[in-house]
C-alpha positions in Angstrom: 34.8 -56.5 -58.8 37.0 -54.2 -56.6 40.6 -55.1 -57.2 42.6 -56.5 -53.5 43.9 -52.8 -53.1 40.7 -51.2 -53.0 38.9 -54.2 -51.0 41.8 -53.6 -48.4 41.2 -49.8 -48.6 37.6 -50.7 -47.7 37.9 -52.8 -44.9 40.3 -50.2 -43.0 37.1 -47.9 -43.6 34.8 -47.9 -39.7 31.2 -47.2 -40.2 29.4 -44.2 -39.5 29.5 -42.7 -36.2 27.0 -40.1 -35.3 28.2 -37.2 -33.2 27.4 -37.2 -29.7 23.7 -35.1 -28.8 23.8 -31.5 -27.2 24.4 -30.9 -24.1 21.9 -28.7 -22.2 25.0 -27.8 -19.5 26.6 -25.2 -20.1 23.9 -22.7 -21.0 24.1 -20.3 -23.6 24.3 -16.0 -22.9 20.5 -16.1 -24.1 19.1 -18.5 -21.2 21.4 -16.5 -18.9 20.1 -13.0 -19.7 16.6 -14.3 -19.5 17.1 -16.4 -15.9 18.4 -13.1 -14.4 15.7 -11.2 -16.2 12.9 -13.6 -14.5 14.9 -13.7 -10.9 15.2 -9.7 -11.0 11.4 -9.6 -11.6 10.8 -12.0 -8.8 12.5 -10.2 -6.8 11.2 -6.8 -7.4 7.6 -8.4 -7.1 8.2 -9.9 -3.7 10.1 -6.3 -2.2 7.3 -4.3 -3.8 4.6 -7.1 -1.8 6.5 -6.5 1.3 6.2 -2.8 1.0 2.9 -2.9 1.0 2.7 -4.9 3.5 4.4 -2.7 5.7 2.6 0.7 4.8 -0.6 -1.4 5.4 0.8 -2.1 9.1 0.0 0.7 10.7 -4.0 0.9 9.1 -4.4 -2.5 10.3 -3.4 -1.5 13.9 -5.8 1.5 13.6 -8.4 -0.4 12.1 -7.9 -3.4 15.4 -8.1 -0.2 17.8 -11.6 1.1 16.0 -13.3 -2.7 15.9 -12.2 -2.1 20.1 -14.5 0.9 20.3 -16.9 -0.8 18.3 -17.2 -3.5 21.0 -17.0 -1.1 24.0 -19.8 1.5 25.0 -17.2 3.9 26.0 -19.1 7.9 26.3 -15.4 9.2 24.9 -15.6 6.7 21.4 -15.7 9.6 19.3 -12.3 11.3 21.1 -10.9 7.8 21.1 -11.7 7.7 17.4 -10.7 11.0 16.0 -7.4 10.4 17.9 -7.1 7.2 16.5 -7.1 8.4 12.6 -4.7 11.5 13.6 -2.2 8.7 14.3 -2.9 7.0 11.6 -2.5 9.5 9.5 0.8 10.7 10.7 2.0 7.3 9.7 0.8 8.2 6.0 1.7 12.2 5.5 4.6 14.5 7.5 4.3 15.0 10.4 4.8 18.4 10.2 1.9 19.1 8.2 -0.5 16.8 10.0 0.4 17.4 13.4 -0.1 21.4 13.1 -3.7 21.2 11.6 -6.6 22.1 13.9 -10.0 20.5 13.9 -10.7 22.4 10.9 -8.1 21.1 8.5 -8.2 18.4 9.8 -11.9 17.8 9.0 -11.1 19.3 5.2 -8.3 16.4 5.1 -10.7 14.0 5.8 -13.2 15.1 3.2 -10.0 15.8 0.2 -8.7 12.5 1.2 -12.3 10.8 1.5 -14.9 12.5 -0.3 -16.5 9.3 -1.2 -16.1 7.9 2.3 -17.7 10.4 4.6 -21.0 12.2 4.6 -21.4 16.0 5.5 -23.2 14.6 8.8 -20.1 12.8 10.0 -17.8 15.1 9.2 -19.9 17.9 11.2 -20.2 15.2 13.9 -16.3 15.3 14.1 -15.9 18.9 14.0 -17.9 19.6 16.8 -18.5 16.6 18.4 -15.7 16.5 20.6 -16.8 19.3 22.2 -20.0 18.4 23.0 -21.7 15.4 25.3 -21.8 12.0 23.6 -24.9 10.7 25.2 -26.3 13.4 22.4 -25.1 11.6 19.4 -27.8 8.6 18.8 -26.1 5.1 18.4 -27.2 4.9 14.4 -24.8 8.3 13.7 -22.3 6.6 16.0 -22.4 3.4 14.1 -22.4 5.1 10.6 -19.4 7.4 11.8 -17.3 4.2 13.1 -18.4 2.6 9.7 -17.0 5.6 7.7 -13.6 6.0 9.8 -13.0 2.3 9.5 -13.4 2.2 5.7 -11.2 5.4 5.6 -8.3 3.9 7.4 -8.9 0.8 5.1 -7.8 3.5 2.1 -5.6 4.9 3.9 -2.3 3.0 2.9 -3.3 3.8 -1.0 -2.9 7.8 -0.5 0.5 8.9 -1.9 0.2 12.0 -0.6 -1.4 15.0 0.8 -3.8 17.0 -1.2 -2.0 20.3 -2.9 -5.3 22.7 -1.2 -4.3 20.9 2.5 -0.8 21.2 1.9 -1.2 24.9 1.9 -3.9 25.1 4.7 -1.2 23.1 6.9 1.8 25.7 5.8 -0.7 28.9 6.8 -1.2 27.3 10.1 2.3 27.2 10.3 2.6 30.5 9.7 4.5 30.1 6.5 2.6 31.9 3.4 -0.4 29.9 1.8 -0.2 29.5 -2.4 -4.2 29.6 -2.3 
């Protein structure tokens, strides 16, 4: 057996202790980096939902105005319509360019910006419609017209831009020199 030395060396011995578990708190760099990664992204997300929001603000009042006319049987709906999507459409593009075009431009905005939208028909209507007595335009062109001016003003928010060939119809009626 173990001599009294050793036995005395051995009972001054304590038994095992396991080291204490780790912690969760503080966090490491890594879980940092990623937690501001993830909170930068939700932020960015919910800015970029607000935007859109926003730029859809003004198509959402147009679109309440042309569900109005839809309602009423006013003789000036097409008047009240046309100027209805000029506003809207300064919301979208300059000013400047926009608010200079005449009825023809403005009719070859609507068709560059909505060539899917409107049909030749309508966009005639438009052009010389104003001019002319409502009572002559029959209620299925009227409807189809309202239909395409309301889905145009739906897409309206989506356009980036104007078209590059309107751009430089809008700077000729300015007087400034056309690139076409």
């Amino acid at each position: 057996m173990a001599n009294p030395q050793q036995a005395q060396l051995l009972e001054q011995l304590r038994d095992i202790h396991l080291p204490d578990g780790v912690s969760w708190w503080p966090l490491a760099i890594g879980w940092w980096v990623i937690i501001a990664i993830v909170v930068a992204v939700i932020v960015l997300l919910v800015a970029k939902a607000i935007m859109q929001q926003r730029r859809k603000r003004f198509a959402r009042y147009a679109l309440k105005e042309l569900e109005d006319i839809k309602h009423n049987d006013n003789k000036d709906w097409l008047i009240q319509t046309h100027q209805i999507m000029r506003r809207a459409s300064l919301c979208y593009f300059p000013k400047s360019q926009v608010a200079s075009m005449d009825t023809k431009h403005w009719v070859i905005l609507l068709y560059q910006t909505g060539s899917d939208i409107w049909t030749q028909q309508s966009l005639q209507m438009l052009e010389e419609g104003v001019y002319r007595n409502p009572d002559t335009i029959d209620d299925e062109h009227k409807e189809q017209f309202l239909q395409e001016a309301s889905l145009w003003l739906s897409n309206l928010p989506q356009l980036k831009q104007l078209p590059t060939f309107t751009q430089s119809l809008a700077t000729e009626a300015q007087g400034g020199q056309s690139d076409v």
